[in-house]
Structures are given as structure tokens and as C-alpha cells.
N, C-alpha and C positions, 0 to 999 in steps of 0.2 A: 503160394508163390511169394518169392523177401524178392523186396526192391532196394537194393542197397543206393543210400547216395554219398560220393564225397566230397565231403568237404572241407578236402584237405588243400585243395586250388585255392588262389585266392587272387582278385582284381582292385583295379581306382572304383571307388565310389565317386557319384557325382562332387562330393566335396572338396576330394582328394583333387581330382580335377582340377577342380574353380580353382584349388588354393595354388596348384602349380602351375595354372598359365599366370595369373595374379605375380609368380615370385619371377616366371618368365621374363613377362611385361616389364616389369621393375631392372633387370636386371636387361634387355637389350634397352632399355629407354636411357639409363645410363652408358651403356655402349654408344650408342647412338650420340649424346651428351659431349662422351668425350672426344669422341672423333670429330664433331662439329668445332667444338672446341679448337683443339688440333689442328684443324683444316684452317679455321681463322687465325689462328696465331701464324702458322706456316702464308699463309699472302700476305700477311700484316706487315711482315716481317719482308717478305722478298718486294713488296713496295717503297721500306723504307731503305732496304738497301739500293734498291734503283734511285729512290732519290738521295740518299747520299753520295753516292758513287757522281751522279751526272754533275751534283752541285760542287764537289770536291773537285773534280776534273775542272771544272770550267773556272773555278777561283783559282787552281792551280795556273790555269793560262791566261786569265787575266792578269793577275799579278807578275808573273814573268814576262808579258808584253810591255805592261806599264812602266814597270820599273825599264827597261831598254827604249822607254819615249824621249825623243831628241839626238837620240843617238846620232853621231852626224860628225865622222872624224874630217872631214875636208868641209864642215860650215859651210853648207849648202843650207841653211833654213830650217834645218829639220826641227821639229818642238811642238808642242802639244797646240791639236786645234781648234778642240772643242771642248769645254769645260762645264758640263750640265751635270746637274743633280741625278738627272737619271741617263745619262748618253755618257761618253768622250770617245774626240779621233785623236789621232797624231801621227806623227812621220817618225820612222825609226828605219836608218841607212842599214837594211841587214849585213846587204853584199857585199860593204862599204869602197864602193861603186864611186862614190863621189855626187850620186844623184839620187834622186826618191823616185821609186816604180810607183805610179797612183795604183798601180793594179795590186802590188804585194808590199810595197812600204808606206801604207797609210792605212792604219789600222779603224775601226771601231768598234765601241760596244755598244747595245743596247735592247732594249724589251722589242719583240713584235708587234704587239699588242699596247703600247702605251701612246697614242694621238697628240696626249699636251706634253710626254716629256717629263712629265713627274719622277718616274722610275715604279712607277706603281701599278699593276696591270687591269686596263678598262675592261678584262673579260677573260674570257676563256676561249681558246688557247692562247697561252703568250708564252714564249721561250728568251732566254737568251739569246739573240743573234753576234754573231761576230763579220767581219765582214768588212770594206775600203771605201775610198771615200774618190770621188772622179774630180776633174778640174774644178769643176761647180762647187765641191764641198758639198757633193748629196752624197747619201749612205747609197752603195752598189758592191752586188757581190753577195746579198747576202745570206748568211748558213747557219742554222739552231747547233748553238754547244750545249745547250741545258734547255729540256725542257719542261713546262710548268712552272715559271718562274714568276712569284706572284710580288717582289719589291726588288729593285737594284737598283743601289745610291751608290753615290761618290762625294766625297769630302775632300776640300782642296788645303792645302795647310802651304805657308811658305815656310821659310829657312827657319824662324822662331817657334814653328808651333802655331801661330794663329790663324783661324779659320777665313777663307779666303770667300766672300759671298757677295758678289757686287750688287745685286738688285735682291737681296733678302727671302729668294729661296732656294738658294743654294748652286745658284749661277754663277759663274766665275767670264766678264767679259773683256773687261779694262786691266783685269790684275792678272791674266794669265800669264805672263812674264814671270811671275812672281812664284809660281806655281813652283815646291821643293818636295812634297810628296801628297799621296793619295788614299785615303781610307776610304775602303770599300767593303761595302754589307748587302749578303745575299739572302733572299729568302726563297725557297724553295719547296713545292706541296708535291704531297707523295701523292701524282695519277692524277688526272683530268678528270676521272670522273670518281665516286664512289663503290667501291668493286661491295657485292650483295654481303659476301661471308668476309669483313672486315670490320677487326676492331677500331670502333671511333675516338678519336682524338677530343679530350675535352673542349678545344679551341677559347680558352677563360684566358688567355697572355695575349698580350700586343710584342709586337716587333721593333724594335730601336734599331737606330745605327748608334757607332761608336761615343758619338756626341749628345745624345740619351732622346736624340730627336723620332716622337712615334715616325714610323715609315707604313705601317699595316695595324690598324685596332684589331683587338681580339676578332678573329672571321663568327666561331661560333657555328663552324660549316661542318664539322666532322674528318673535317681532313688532318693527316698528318702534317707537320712542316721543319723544317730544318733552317738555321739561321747562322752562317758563317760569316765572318768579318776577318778583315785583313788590312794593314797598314805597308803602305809600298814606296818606301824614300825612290823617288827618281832620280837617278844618279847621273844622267845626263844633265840634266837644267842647270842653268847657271854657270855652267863650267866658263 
């Protein structure tokens, strides 16, 4: 009796195997890699757009409020009524009424989150608020136009150009009369908190205002940030 066998079939040997899940591995690990990748660029990126968008809007409308402080065609009083480093209110006659609404023609700015006034934020969270000012001259009213807002200064200049500072940090109390235009620097961090799959921001620069005064040291936090500045002649003052 013939016992034919053939061996003309043919299979993976154990090696063959090992060496194709090995090229496998290799090759979903990179898969893997780049889609991580990918996935962090893509929040990175839509964090920084939230924060430029909210901090562009909100310098957009500060500066066009500012610049219309005093406004006031029948001199009723209207002019600027707070001049802080990190705050200002003021009256601007929109309706031109002849009178200032405390509710809609006394404007302010200023951080949520900053207790002395600096412009600089004691914590987390802190927004820009915008917001009026009541008989009293207390801030009421008020509503986040940006938020995560970690520095907002103001710089007071009169008619010449020179820096208006009456008690040396950047207070303006005796000279506000004086007051011809306003530079303003925002600094703005992308999210309150740190999102897991986000690339980190070296944080090694500090933040100036226009006058090369630090406002924020290097944080060092991993957050992204954004830093706008704007110079706003007041064209009411003085007239």
C-alpha cells in the first residue's frame, strides 16, 4: 500500500508569525501616533481660536466705547470717571438726550477677579466684565465680554504724549481732566483649565504693556496666551 503525501500546501511558520504581528504593531503604533497627534493639534488650535476671537471682540469694544468717553453735545458733565491701571468708567451721552442714563451711559471696565485693582488676575476665573456705574459710582450691571483674562491695563497720556500717573502705579486721580487718550493691553489665556490632549505653551516670555511696564512674568503654566494692545485718542476730552 503507497501513502502519498503533499506537499505542495504550504502555511506561516511560527516565525513568520512573530515577524508579522512585530511589523503590525509597528505600523498601528504609528497609526495610533499620528492620530494622537492630530487630535492635539486640532483642540490646540480650536482653543486658540476661542481665545483670540473673545479677546479681539472685547478690544474691539473697548476701544470704540473709550474713544466716545465724554461725549456730551449739550455739557451736561459728561468725561471720564475713573482712571485706574486696571478699571475705568465714564459717561458718554449716546442718545444725545441732553442727560447720562446711570443705567446705559456710564460705562465700565474691568477684571472679575482682581480685589486691589491692579489689572492683574488674583485667580482663576477672571473675565473681563463690562458693565455701569449707579449714583454711588460702584460698578453695577455687570456681564463677562472675555473670558480668562489673566492682565488689563490702561495708560492715561494727555494732549503731549506724557504719561499721566498721579500716585506712581498707574493711577490717574487729580489729572483726569487732563486725560487726551488711552493705551490699553490685554492679555488673554486660552481655557481655565488645561484640556489632557493639548499642546503646551512654553510660557519663558513675560507680558508688557505699551510703555515696556511688566504686567504678567513669565507664568510657566503651560497655557497658551494672547497679548493685544491698542492706543485710543479720546476725542471728546477737551473740546
Amino acid at each position: 500500500m503507497r501513502i502519498s503525501i503533499n506537499t505542495s500546501q504550504k502555511g506561516f511558520t511560527l516565525i513568520e508569525l512573530m515577524v508579522g504581528m512585530a511589523i503590525a504593531s509597528v505600523v498601528m503604533a504609528a497609526i495610533f501616533t499620528f492620530y494622537q497627534n492630530q487630535l492635539k493639534s486640532h483642540i490646540t488650535q480650536e482653543e486658540l481660536v476661542d481665545m483670540q476671537q473673545d479677546a479681539r471682540v472685547s478690544m474691539y469694544m473697548m476701544t470704540r466705547e473709550i474713544r466716545m468717553a465724554g461725549y456730551d453735545p449739550a455739557n451736561t458733565g459728561a468725561t471720564i470717571r475713573t482712571a485706574n491701571a486696571g478699571q475705568i468708567a465714564f459717561d458718554s451721552d449716546d442718545n444725545d438726550d441732553g442727560a447720562i442714563d446711570v443705567n446705559s451711559e456710564r460705562f465700565y471696565f474691568g477684571l472679575s477677579n482682581d480685589a486691589d485693582g491692579d489689572g492683574v488676575a488674583d485667580g482663576t476665573p477672571c473675565n473681563l466684565e463690562r458693565g455701569s456705574w449707579d449714583n454711588g459710582f460702584n460698578p453695577v450691571g455687570l456681564s463677562p465680554v472675555a473670558l480668562n483674562i489673566d492682565a488689563l491695563n490702561f495708560v492715561y497720556l494727555d494732549g503731549a504724549g506724557t504719561v499721566l500717573d498721579d500716585d506712581g502705579n498707574g493711577n490717574v486721580t487729580a489729572s483726569m481732566a487732563a486725560i487726551r487718550s488711552v493705551q490699553i493691553t490685554l492679555v488673554a489665556r486660552a481655557g481655565e483649565q488645561l484640556r489632557g490632549l493639548m499642546y503646551r505653551d512654553a510660557g519663558n516670555r513675560s507680558y508688557t504693556n505699551q510703555q515696556g511696564t511688566v504686567l504678567l512674568d513669565a507664568p510657566d503654566d503651560g497655557f497658551h496666551r494672547i497679548r493685544l494692545t491698542a492706543a485710543v485718542k479720546v476725542r471728546n476730552l477737551g473740546l
